[in-house]
N, C-alpha and C positions, 0 to 999 in steps of 0.2 A: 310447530306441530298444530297441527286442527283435530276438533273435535269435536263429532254430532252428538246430538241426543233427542230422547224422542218420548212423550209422553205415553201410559197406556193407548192410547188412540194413534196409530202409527202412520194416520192422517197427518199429524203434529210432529215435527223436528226444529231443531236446530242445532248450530255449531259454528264453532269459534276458533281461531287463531291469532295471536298475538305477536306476530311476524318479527320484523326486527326489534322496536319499540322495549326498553325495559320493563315498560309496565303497560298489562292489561288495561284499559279503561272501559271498555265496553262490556255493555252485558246482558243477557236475554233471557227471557222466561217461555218455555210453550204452559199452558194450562188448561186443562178438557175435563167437561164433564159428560162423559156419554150417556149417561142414562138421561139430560134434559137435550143434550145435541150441540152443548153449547163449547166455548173454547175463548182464551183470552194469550193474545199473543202479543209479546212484549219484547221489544229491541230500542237500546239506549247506549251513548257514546259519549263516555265523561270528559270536561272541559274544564283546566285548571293542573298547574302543576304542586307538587309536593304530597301526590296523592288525591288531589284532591279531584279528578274527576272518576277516579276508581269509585272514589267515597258515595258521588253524586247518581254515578249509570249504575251502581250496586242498592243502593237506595230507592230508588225505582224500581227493580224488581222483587226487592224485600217487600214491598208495599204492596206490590203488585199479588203476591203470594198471601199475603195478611188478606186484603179485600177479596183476593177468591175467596179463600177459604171461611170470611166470615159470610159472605152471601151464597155459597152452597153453591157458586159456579152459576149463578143468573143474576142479572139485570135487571131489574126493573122498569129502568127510564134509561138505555145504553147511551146514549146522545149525551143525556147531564152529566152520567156515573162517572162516565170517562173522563170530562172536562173538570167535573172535582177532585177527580184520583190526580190528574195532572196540578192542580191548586194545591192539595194536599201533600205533594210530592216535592213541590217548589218548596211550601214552608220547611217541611222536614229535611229536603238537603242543606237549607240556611241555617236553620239550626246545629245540622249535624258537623257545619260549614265553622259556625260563629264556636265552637266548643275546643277548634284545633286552630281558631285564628288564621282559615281560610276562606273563600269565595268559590266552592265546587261548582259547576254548572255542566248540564246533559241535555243531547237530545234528547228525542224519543219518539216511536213512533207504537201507539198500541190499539189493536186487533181484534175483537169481541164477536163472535160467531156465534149464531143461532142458526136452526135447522132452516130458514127464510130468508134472514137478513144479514149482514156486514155492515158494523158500524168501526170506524176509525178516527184517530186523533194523529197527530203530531206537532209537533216544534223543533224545530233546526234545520238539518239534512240528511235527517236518516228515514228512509224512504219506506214507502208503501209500493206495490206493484200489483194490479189487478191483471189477471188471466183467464180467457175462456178458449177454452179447448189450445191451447197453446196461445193462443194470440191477444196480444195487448190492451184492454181495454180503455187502463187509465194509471197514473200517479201521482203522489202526491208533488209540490209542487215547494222547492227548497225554501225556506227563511232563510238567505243566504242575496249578498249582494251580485254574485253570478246569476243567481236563478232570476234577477230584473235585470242585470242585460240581456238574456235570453229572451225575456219575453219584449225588449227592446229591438231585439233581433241585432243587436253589436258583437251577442257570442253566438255559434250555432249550439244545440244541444250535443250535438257530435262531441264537441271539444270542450262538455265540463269538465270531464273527469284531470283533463291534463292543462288546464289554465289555471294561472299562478294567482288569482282572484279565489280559487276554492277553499272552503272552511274561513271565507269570511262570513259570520253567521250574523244573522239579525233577531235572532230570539233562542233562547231556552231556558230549560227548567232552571234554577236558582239565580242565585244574584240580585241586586237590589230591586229592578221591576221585573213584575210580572207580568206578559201575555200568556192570554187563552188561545190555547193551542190549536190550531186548523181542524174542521174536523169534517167528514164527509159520513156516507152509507148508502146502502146500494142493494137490489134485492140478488141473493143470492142462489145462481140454478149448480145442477150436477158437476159440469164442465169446468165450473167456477174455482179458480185457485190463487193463491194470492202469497207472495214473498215480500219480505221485511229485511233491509239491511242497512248496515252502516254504509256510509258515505265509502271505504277500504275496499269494498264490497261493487258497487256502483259503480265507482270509478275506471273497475278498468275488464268490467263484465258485459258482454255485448247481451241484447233483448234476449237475441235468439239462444244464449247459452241460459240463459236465467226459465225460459218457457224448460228448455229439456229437462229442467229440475220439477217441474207439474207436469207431465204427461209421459214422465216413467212410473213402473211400476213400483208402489210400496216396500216391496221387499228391496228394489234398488237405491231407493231415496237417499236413506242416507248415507251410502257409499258414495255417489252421487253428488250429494249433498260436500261431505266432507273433500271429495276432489276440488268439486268449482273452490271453498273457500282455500285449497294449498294454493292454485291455479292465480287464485285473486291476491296471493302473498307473493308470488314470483314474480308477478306481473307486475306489481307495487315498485318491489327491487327495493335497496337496500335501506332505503329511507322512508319503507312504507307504511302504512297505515296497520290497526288492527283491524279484524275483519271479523264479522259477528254477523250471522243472517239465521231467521228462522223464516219457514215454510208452512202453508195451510196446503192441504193437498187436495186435487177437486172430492167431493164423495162420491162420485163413478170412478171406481178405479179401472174404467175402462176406456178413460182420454188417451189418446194417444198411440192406444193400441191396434 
């Protein structure tokens, strides 16, 4: 079963399926504050068996939900804020890790919106997606040993989603080292829209189905929404992935139209 959801600001959704899989591991947060314009979007895919990557991609957004709400939904210095909420994140799922006598580890990819700008972070392969007026601008770029053959040109990008090399990662949140997670920003106009997913998600959703998710209307999204993520569990088949994607919608609700 899939399921969206959508912050007050109906710019903000996400939703999740947990397809074949016994357990959930992934998990996402949207967070908006309208009255400064700002918004913090959060998608993370836990890594570890015995529970333990529920524990790691749950953790993440618990934290995620703490640091909104103590900074009143703004930023400061969005560049550092976010590189320490990921540091901060690390510690706390090894801890939360070292108490149950496991090793949890998550990606993550998180999202921070002001009425000008977009700044983002991740680590692993759970993706960012840039869009203007439907069209592609840019993505994040996997911690994954697929994502350097591709840019060795050995794999195409066509064929990550179904090479047997996939969720070989080269970084995430916990575990004995840490890396500082990738981070990008970019000035943000009307047109501008931007999706978050897990790897479940990616794998087996083509560009052009993920744009029709930012350049439908509002009231459609999240029906919308919730189809692509059933779409992306069929298509996985019986041995698939979980599937978790959240959405920034342009602020012209009139892309598309």
């Amino acid at each position: 079963m899939s399921k969206s959801d959508q912050t007050d600001d109906s710019r903000f959704i996400h939703a999740a399926a947990r397809g074949p899989r016994d357990e959930q591991q992934d998990a996402s947060i949207c967070l908006s504050a309208p009255e400064h314009g700002t918004a913090l979007l959060v998608v993370s895919d836990g890594v570890g068996g015995q529970g333990g990557g529920r524990i790691a991609s749950q953790k993440v957004t618990e934290l995620a939900r703490e640091s909104w709400d103590e900074r009143h939904g703004i930023m400061l210095d969005p560049a550092r804020d976010l590189v320490t909420f990921c540091r901060k994140a690390h510690d706390q799922i090894n801890e939360e890790g070292a108490k149950r006598g496991l090793s949890p580890r998550t990606t993550i990819v998180a999202l921070y919106l002001t009425p000008a700008r977009a700044y983002w972070v991740h680590s692993g392969d759970t993706r960012l997606y840039r869009f203007r007026a439907g069209q592609l601008l840019e993505r994040t770029e996997d911690h994954s040993v697929l994502q350097i053959l591709v840019k060795q040109g050995i794999v195409a990008e066509k064929d990550m989603g179904t090479h047997p090399d996939q969720g070989m990662l080269l970084q995430s949140l916990g575990g004995e080292e840490y890396r500082p997670p990738a981070h990008g920003m970019a000035d943000v106009f009307s047109e501008d829209g931007f999706l978050l997913c897990t790897d479940g998600f990616w794998e087996r959703t083509k560009l052009e189905e993920m744009a029709e998710l930012l350049i439908c209307g509002r009231s459609e999204a999240p029906l919308l929404l919730e189809q692509a993520v059933a779409r992306a569990v069929e298509r996985n088949g019986p041995k698939g992935d979980n599937v978790t994607v959240a959405v920034a919608l342009p602020a012209d609700e009139n892309v598309g139209r």
